[in-house]
C-alpha positions in Angstrom: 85.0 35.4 -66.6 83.8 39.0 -66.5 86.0 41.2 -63.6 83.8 44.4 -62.0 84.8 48.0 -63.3 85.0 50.8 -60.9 81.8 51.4 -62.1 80.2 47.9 -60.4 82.3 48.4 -57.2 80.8 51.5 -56.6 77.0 51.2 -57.9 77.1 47.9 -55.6 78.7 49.5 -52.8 75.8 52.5 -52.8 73.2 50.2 -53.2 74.3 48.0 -50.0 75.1 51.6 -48.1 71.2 52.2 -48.9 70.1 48.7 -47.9 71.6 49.2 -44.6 69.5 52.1 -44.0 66.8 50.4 -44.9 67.8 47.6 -42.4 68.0 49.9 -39.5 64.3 51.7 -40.0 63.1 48.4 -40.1 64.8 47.2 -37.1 63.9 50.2 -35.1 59.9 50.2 -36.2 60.7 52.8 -38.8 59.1 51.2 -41.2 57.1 48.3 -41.4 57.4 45.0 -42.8 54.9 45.9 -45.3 56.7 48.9 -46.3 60.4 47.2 -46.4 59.4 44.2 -48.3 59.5 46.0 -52.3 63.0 47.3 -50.4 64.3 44.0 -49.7 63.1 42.3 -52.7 65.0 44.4 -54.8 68.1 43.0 -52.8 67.7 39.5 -52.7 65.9 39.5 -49.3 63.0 36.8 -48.8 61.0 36.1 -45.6 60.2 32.0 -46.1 58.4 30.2 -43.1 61.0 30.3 -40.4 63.1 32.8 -41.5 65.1 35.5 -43.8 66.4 34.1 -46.9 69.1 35.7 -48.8 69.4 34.8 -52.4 72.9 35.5 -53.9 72.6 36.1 -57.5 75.7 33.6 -59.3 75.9 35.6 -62.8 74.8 33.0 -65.8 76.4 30.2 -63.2 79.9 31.1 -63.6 82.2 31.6 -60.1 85.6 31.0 -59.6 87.3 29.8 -56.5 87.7 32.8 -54.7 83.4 33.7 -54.7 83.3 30.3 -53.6 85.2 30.4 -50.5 83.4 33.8 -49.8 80.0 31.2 -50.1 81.4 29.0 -47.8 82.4 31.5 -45.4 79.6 33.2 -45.1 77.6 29.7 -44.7 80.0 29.5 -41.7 79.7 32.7 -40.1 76.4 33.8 -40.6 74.2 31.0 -41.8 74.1 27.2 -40.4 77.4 25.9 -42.7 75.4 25.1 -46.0 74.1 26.7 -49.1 71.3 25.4 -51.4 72.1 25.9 -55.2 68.7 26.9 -57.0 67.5 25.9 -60.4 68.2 29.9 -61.6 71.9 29.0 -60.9 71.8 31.0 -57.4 72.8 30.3 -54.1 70.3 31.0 -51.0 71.3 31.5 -47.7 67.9 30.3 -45.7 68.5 31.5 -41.7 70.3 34.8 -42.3 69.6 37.4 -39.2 68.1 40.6 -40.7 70.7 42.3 -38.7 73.3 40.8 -40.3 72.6 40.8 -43.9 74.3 44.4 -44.8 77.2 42.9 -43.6 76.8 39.3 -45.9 76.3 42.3 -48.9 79.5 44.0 -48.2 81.4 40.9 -47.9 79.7 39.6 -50.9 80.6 43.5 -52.3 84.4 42.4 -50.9 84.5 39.3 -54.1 82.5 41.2 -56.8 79.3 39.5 -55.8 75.5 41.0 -54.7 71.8 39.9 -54.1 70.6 42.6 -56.6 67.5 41.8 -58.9 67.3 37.9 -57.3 63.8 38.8 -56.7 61.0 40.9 -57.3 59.1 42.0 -60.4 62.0 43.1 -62.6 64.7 41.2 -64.8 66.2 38.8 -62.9 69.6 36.7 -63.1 70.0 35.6 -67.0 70.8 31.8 -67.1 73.1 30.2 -69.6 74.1 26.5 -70.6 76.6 25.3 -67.9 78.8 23.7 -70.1 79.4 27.1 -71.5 82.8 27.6 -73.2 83.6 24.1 -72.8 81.1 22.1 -74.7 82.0 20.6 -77.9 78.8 21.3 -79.5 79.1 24.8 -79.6 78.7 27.3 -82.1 79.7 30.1 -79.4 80.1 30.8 -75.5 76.8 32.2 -74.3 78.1 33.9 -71.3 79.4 37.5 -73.1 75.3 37.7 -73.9 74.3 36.8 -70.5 77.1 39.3 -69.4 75.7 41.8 -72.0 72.2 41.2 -70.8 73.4 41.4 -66.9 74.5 45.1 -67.8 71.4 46.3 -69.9 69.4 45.1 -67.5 70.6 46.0 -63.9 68.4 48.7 -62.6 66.9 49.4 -66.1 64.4 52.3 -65.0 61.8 51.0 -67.4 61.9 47.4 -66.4 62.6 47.8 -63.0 58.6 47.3 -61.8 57.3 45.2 -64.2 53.9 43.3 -64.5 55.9 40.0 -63.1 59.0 38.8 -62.6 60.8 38.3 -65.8 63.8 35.7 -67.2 66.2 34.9 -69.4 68.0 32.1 -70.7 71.0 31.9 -73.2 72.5 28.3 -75.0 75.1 28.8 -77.8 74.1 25.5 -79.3 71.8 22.7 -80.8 71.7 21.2 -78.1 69.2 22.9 -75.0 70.9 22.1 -71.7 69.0 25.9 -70.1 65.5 24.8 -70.6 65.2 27.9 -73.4 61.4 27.5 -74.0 60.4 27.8 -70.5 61.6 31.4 -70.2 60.0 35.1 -70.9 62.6 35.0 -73.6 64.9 32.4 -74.7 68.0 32.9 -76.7 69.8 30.6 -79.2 73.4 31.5 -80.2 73.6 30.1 -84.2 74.5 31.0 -87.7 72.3 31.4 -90.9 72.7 30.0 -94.3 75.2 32.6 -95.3 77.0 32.0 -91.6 76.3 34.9 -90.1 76.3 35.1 -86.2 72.9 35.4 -84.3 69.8 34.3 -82.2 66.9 32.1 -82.6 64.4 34.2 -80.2 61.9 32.3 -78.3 59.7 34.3 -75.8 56.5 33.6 -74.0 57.9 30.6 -72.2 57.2 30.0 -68.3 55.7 27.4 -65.7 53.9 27.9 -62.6 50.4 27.4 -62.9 49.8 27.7 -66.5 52.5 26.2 -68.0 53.8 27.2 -71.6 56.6 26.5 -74.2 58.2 29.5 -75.5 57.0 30.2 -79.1 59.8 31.2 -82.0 59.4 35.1 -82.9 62.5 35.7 -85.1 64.2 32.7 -86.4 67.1 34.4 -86.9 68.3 38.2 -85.1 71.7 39.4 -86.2 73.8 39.6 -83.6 74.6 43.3 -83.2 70.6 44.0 -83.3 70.5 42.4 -79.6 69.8 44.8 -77.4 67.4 47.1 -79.1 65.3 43.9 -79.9 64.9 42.1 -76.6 64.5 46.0 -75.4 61.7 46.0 -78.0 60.3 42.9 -76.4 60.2 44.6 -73.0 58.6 47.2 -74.0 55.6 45.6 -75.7 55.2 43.5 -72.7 55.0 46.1 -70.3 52.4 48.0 -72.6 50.2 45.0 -73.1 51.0 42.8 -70.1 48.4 42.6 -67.7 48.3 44.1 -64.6 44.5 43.8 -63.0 45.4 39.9 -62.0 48.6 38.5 -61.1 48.5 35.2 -62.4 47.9 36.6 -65.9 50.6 39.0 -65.7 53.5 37.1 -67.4 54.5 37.6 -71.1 53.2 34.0 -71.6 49.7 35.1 -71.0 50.0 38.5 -73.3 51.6 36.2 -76.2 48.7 33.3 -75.4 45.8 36.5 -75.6 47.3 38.6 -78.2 48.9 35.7 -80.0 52.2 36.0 -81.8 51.6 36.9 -84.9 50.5 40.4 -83.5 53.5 40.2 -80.9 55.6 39.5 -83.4 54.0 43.0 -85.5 54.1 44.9 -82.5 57.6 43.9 -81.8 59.6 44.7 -85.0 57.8 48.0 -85.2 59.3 48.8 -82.4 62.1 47.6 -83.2 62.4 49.5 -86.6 62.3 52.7 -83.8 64.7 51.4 -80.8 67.4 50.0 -83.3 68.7 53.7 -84.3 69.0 54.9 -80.4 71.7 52.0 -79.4 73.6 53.3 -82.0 76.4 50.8 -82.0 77.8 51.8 -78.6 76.7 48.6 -77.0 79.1 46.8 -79.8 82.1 48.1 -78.5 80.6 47.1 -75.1 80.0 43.7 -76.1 83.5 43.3 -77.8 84.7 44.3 -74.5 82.9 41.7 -72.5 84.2 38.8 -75.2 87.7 38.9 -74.7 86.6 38.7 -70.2 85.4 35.1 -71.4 88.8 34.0 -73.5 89.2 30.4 -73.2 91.9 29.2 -70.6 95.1 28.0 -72.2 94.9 23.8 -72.6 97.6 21.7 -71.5 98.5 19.1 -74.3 99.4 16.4 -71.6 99.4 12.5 -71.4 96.3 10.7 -70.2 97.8 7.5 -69.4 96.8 8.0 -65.4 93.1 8.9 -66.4 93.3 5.7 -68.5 95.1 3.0 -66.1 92.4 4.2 -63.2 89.7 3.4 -65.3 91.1 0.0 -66.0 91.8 -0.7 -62.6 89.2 0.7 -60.3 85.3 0.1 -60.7 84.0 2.8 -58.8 85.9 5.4 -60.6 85.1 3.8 -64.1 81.3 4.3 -62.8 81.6 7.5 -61.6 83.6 8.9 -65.4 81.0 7.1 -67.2 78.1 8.6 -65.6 79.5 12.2 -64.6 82.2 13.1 -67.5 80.6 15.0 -70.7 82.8 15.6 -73.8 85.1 18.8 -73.9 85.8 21.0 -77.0 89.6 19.9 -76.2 90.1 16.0 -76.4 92.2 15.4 -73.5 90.0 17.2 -71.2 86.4 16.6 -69.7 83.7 18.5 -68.4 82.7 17.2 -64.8 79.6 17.3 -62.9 79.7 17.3 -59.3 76.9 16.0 -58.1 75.1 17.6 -55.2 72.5 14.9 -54.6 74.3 11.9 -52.9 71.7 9.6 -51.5 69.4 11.0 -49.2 70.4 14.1 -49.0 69.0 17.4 -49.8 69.0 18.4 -53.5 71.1 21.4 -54.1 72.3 22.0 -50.2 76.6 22.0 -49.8 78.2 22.3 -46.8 80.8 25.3 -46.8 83.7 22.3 -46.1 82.3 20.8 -49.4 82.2 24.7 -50.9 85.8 25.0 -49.7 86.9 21.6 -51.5 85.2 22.4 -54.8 86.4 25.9 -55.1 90.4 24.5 -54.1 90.0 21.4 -57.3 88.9 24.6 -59.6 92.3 26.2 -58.4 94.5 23.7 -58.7 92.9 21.3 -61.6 90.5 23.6 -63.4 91.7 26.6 -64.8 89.7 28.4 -61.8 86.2 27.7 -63.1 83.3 26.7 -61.9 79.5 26.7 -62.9 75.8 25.8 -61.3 73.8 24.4 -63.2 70.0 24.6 -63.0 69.7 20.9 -62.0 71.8 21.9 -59.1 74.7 20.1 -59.4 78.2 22.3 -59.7 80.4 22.1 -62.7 84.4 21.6 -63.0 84.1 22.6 -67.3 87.6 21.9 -67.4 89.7 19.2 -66.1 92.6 17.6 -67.7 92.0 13.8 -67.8 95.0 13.4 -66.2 93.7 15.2 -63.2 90.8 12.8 -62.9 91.6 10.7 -60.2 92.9 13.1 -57.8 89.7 15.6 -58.6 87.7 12.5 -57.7 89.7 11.1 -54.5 88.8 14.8 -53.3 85.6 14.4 -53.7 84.9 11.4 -52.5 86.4 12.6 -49.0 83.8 15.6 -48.6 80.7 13.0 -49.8 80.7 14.4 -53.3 81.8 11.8 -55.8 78.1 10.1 -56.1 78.1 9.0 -59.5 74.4 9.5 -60.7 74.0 12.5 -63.1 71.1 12.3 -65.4 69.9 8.9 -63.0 66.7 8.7 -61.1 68.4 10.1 -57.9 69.7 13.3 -59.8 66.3 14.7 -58.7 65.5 18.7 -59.0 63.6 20.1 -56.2 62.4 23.1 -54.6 62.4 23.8 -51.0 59.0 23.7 -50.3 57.3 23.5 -47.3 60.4 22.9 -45.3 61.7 26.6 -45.7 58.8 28.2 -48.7 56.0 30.3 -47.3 54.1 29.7 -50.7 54.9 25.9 -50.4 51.6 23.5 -49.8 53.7 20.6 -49.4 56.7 18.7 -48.6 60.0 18.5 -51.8 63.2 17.4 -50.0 62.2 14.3 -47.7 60.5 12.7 -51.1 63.5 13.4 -53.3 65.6 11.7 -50.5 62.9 9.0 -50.1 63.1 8.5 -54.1 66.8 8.5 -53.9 67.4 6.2 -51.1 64.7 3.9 -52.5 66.2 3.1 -55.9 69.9 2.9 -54.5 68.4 0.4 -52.3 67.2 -1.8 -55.2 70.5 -1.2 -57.1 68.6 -0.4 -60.2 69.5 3.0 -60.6 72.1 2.5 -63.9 69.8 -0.1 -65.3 67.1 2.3 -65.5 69.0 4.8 -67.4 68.4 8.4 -68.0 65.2 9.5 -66.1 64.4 13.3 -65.1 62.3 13.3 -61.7 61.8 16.7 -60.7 59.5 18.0 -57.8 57.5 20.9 -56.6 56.0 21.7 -53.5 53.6 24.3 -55.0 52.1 25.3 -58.1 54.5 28.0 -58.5 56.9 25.1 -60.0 60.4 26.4 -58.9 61.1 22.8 -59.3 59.9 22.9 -63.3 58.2 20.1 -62.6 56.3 19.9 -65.9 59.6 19.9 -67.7 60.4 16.0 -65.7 59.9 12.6 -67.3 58.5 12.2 -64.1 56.7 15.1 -62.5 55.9 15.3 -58.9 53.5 18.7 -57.3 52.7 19.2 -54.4 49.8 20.1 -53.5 47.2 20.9 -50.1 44.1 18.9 -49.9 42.1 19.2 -47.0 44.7 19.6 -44.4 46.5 16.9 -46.3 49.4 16.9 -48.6 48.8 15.3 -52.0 51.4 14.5 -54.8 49.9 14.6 -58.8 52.3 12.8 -61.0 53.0 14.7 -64.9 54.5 12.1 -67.3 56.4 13.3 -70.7 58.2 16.5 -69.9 61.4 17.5 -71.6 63.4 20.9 -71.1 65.4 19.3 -74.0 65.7 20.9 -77.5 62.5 18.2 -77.5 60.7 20.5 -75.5 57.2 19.2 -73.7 55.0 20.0 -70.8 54.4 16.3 -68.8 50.9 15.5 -68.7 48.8 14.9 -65.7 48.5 10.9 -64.8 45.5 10.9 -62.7 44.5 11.6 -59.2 47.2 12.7 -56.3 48.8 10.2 -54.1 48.9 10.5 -50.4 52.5 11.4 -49.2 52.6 7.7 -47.8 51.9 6.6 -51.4 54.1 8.5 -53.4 57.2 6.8 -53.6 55.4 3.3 -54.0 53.6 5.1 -56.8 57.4 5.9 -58.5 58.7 2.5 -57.9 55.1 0.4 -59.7 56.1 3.2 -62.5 59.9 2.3 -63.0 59.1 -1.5 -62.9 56.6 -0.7 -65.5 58.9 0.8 -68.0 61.6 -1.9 -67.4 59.1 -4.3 -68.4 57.7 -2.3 -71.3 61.2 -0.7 -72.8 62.5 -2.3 -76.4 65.7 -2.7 -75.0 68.0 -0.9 -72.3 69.1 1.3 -74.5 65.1 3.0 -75.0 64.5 5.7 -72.0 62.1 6.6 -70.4 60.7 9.4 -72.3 61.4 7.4 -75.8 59.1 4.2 -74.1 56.7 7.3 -73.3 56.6 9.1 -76.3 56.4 5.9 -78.5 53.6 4.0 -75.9 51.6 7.5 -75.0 49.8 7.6 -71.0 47.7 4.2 -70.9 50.6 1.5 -69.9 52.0 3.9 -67.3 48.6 4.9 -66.0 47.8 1.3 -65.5 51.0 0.9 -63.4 50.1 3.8 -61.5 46.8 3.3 -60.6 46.0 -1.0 -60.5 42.9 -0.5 -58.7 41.2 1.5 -61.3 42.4 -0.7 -64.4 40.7 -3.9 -62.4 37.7 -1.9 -61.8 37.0 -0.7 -65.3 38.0 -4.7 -66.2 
């Protein structure tokens, strides 16, 4: 993984020294809390309902042990003992005391961490595939052009107060495990017919309330034409972008009015222009990055333990089957950790958890660990022989559920628990959802099923992008929950589509539940998912589950 230069340690250290000066006009009435917010925002610094929240920006989702523990310490000693992992691969600290943060940033400063560009209306933290570097579908590691993009990027002067906020994403493979067409630009790592290295380029993509898929504008960049490209991207954007209304200001909405045939124009004639002033220079820099991400050295080991503990024990055979993806190396696996046992909070780990998962990447995992943006952690590699003793670890600190990619590995926001934007509850109906279907032991038999929730329109829980969709929403004093069916953040990409009218909270998990038994009952086999029974069947079965009253009305 990358290590900071002198450089980083010292551009970090400034920035917290100024932060801290900051903090102490505001403290003293110095300033306002109109006139500190652009200050904090530009460091990670949120006011939500009850409280600051610091967001702590986790590179492309790559830690290793050591940023870990520094997580769980500071959970411990300033925070209430937990962290919630966000679907930008982040960590947020949600009852910091503004009088403490510029001490959280220098400790963070201590481990080669910071809360810079987390927020506000400039580039913020480039995500990558969490599998990265370990998948065996991969045509390269994305992370040395998240890295590269990290660097570029960090207080760009000309990006630095754009219309909106702005985001990458970064996969090195067919496979789309970033949701890549619901970014301001999405980047795809392949190789051309005459097996050159370069990127698919995808931009216009976003959520919130006007939801779009990212649209292709060069099928295939060469490699070393990165920078001055995506530069050239910016820079049209920030032209063209509007300004005059905030919910118009994101590159989705100057692609959808402009459209991308004159984007695309506008673009490479930049382009032609901004190529000549990188002059190669950010080659050398790149070159430099690669050999940061060298993969670790595999052992070539026996896997007779991994084996004989499948053979013999149930619950661990359930819990490899569900939470083990193939590695590059054939005796070792990628694991998920999965940070939504039943009824608990999606995303939230304790620091004693934090502590556990950054000792297993220590001693079993080459010292690597990753969040993903379904916020779960990732061991990407374990030796199979390591297997059980990873997963009696686990199992002590409440973290060896075994239900990645089931109904209960739900995605949701904070909302109206913590969010100041939120207009309704997340967390208690992921945990309701969760509980619910462990109850009826159905979980495996359903199969593959993406719920995820939002508690606003501002979708931080991509809730289009679910097989199930669930917003949030404030009607009349009353919190309301529309259903979207047929999302995908897949290489499939869709956007769900609405069901129908909102369900009160009361109704909401019911509503999930005469859904479910609908698509057991309608599937070809066990083997069809939920999105393939959708896709082949369109709306009107699941409607009819949905809403019984209105199908023996209109009968």
């Amino acid at each position: 993984m990358y290590n900071y230069s002198d450089f980083d340690r010292e551009f970090v250290i400034e920035r917290n020294r100024q932060f801290r000066a900051q903090v102490a006009r505001r403290i003293s009435g110095a300033l306002t809390e109109e006139e500190f917010k652009p200050l904090r925002l530009m460091n990670g610094l949120y006011l939500q309902l009850h409280a600051y929240m610091l967001r702590v920006a986790i590179p492309y989702g790559t830690l290793n042990g050591a940023k870990m523990r520094k997580l769980a310490e500071i959970a411990d000693r300033w925070d209430k003992g937990y962290g919630h992992f966000t679907t930008r691969q982040n960590v947020q600290f949600n009852w910091p005391a503004l009088t403490d943060v510029p001490d959280i940033l220098d400790s963070l400063a201590d481990i080669d961490m910071h809360a810079i560009q987390t927020s506000g209306n400039c580039i913020r933290n480039v995500t990558a595939d969490h599998f990265a570097g370990a998948a065996n579908d991969e045509v390269m590691d994305p992370r040395p052009t998240a890295e590269l993009l990290r660097q570029w990027s960090t207080d760009h002067p000309e990006f630095a107060f754009l219309g909106r906020k702005f985001k990458f994403a970064v996969i090195g493979s067919q496979n789309d495990r970033a949701v890549l067409r619901a970014h301001d630009i999405g980047l795809q790592i392949m190789r051309n017919s005459s097996d050159d290295l370069g990127y698919r380029v995808f931009v216009g993509g976003g959520l919130g309330r006007t939801p779009m898929l990212g649209k292709v504008l060069r099928e295939f960049l060469p490699a070393a034409d990165l920078l001055p490209y995506v530069e050239s991207i910016l820079q049209v954007y920030n032209v063209l972008g509007r300004r005059d209304n905030k919910y118009k200001a994101r590159i989705k909405i100057t692609v959808h009015e402009n459209g991308i045939d004159s984007i695309r124009d506008k673009v490479e004639a930049r382009f032609a222009l901004q190529r000549a002033a990188f002059g190669g220079n950010d080659q050398q820099l790149f070159a430099d990055i690669q050999r940061a991400f060298a993969a670790p050295k595999f052992a070539n080991t026996p896997i007779d333990s991994f084996l004989a503990r499948q053979n013999s024990d149930p619950v661990f055979r359930s819990f490899t089957d569900t939470n083990l993806a193939a590695h590059k190396h054939p005796d070792y696996a990628i694991l998920t950790i999965s940070l939504k046992k039943h009824g608990a909070t999606p995303g939230d780990a304790t620091s004693e958890q934090m502590q556990v998962m950054a000792g297993l990447a220590e001693q079993f995992g080459h010292d690597e660990l990753r969040i993903s943006h379904e916020q779960n952690v990732i061991l990407p590699h374990v030796h199979k022989s390591d297997l059980p003793a990873v997963f009696d670890a686990l199992r002590e600190v409440g973290l060896a559920t075994a239900n990645i990619g089931l109904i209960s590995d739900i995605i949701a926001c904070p909302g109206m628990d913590y969010c100041g934007l939120a207009t309704a509850r997340s967390i208690p109906i992921a945990q309701q959802i969760a509980l619910r279907f462990d109850a009826l032991a159905l979980e495996h038999e359903i199969g593959a099923l993406k719920i995820k929730i939002s508690g606003c329109i501002n979708a931080c829980g991509h809730h289009h992008m679910g097989h199930i969709g669930i917003l949030g929403l404030e009607k009349g004093g009353v919190e309301s929950y529309q259903i979207t069916l047929g999302g995908d953040g897949t290489e499939t990409a869709s956007i769900g589509q609405r069901a129908g009218p909102g369900f009160v909270y009361d109704a909401i998990v019911p509503a999930v539940e005469r859904l479910i038994y609908a698509y057991l009952d309608l599937r070809v086999d066990a083997d069809e998912t939920f999105l393939q029974a959708y896709r082949r069947l369109g709306q009107a079965p699941f409607k009819a589950a949905l809403y019984p009253a209105v199908q023996v009305a209109a009968e």
